[in-house]
N, C-alpha and C positions, 0 to 999 in steps of 0.2 A: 599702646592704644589698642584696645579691643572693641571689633562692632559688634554689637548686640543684635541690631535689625536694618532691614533692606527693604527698597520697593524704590519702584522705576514709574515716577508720576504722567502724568499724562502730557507734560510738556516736554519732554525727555528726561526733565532733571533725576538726578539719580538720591534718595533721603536716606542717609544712612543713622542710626543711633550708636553713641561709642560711651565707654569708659575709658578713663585718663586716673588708675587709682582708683579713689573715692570720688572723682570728678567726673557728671554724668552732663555729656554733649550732645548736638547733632550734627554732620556735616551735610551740606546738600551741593554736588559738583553736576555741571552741565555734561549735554552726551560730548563736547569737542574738548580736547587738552593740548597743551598745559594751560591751563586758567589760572588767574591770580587769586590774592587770597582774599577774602574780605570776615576781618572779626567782627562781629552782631551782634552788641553787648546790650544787657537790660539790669535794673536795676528794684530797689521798692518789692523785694517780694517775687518778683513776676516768673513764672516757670519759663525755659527756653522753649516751652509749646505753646505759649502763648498767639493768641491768633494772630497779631497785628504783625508780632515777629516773623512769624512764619511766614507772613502774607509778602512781607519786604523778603525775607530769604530767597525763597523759591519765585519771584521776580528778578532777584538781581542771578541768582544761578542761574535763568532761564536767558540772563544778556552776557550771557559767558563766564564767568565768574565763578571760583568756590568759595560757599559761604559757611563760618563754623560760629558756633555759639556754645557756652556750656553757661552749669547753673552755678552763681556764685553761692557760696558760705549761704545759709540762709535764705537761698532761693527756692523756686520751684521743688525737686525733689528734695534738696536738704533740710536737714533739721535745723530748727532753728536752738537759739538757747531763750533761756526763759529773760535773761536781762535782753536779748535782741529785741523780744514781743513786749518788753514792758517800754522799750524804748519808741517801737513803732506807736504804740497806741499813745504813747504821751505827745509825740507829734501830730498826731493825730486828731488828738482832743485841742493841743494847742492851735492849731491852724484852724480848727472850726472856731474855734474862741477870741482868735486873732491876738493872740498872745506872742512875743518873743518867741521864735522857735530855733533861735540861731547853737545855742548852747547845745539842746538835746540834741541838732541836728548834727553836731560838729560830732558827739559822744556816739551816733550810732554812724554816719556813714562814712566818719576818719578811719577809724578802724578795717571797716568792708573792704574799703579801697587797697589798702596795704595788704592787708590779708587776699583779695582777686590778684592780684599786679603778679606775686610769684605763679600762680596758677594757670595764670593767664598764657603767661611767658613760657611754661610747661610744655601745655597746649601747641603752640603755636610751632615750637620745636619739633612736637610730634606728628602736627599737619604736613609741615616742610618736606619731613621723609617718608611721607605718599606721593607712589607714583600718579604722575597727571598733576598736578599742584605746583606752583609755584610763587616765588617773587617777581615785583616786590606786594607789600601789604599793606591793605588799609584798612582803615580802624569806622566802623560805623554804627551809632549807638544812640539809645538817652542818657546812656549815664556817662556823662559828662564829664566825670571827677575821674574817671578812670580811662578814658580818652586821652583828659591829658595827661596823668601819669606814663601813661603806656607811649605817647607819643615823645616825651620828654627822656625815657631809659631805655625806649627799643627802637635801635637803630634800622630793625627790617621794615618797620612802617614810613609807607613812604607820601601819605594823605590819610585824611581823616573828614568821616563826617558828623556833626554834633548838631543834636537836637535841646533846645530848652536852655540850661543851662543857670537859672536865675538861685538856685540853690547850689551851689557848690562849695566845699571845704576851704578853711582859708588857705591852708597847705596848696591846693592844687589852683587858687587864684592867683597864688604868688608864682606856679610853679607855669601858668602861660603865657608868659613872658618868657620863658626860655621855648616855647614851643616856636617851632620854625618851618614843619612840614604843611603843603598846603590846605586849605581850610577849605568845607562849604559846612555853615553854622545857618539850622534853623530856629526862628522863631514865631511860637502864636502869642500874637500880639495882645490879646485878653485869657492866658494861660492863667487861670486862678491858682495855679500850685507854686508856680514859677514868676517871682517878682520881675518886671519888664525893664526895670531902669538895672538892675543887676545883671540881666543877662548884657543889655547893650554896655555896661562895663565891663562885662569878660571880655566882649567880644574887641572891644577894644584893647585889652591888655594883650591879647595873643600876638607872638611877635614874627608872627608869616608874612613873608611879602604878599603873598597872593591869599588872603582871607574874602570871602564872599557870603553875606549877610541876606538872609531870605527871610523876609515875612508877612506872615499870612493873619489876616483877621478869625477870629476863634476862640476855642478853650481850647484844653491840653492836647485832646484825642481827635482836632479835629484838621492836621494837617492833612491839604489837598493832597491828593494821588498825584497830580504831576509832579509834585517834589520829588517824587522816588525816580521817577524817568530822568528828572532833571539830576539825580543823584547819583546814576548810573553814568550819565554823561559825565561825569566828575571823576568820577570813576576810572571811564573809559581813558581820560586827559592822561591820568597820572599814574594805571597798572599797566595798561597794555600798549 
């Protein structure tokens, strides 16, 4: 793991930028350690500079926590390939058209997922042997499909929090049902991207004792700020 760049915000939090490989990250750790770890996954395109991301990162580093994100395949910095963008856009068209989108969607975001999961796992190995850092880890994200892969094969995540969920792979529908570590799963409850009776089927399939379902009236991008505090709490229960 190599950083690239530094700056000490104004909260104390510390932003650092790394490469993992070809794998371009950010870590943001609080001034107090050892802090737990928290992954801040995104999905759809979205660079890990994203603002909304960023805006939970350096929130939850600021409630003690180290938080790391990098860009998958196809994200942010990455290139994408030209079957990735002819797939997005056909999703794209479909869902304005209200068309079937279940096929296309299986064809571009089965793959993604499989392809993050070793990367991820890379990652997380690399975070471990910084000093200040520690277990155990939780998994906090929209992308959902990769939440629960990562929750289901890595045994160092010890909670997870999941946003949306109404689109997910059939692979990883089947695959939370073996998922067991504790849940907090949110939902906006008029998410126009995100079918609603699909997500309250995931949410139901997950097989944690301790699963907690939160929702909020909205579209996609319009979860309340107290969710994050409330999610820090969550946090708090089950790293530190």
């Amino acid at each position: 793991m190599h950083f690239t760049s530094e700056r000490r915000l104004d909260d104390g939090v510390l932003e650092r930028d790394f490469t993992l490989g070809e794998i371009p990250g950010t870590l943001w750790t609080p001034g107090s350690t050892p802090a737990p770890l928290v992954l801040m996954a995104h999905n759809n395109g979205l660079p890990k500079a994203d603002p909304r991301l960023v805006a939970r990162a350096r929130y939850t580093a600021a409630r003690g926590f180290a938080v790391a994100t990098i860009d998958a395949a196809g994200c942010g910095e990455r290139p994408r390939t030209a079957a990735d963008e002819q797939a997005r856009a056909d999703l794209r068209r479909a869902m304005r058209a209200g068309e079937p989108v279940d096929e296309i969607f299986e064809s571009l975001i089965g793959p993604l997922v499989e392809n993050a999961v070793p990367e991820w796992r890379a990652t997380l190995d690399a975070l471990l042997e910084l000093p200040g850092i520690s277990g155990p880890v939780g998994y906090s994200g929209g992308w959902t499909a990769l939440g629960i892969r990562l929750a289901v094969l890595e045994p160092r995540i010890a909670a997870a929090g999941l946003f949306a969920g109404g689109y997910v792979p059939r692979a990883q529908r089947e695959e939370a049902r073996q998922v067991t570590v504790p849940l907090l799963f949110l939902l906006q409850w008029d998410d126009e991207g995100n079918p609603r009776q699909r997500a309250l089927d995931l949410f139901d399939a997950f097989g944690s004792e301790e699963k907690t379902l939160h929702a909020n009236p909205g579209g996609h991008t319009g979860t309340p700020w107290f969710e994050l505090e409330d999610g820090c709490r969550f946090l708090e229960r089950h790293l530190k």
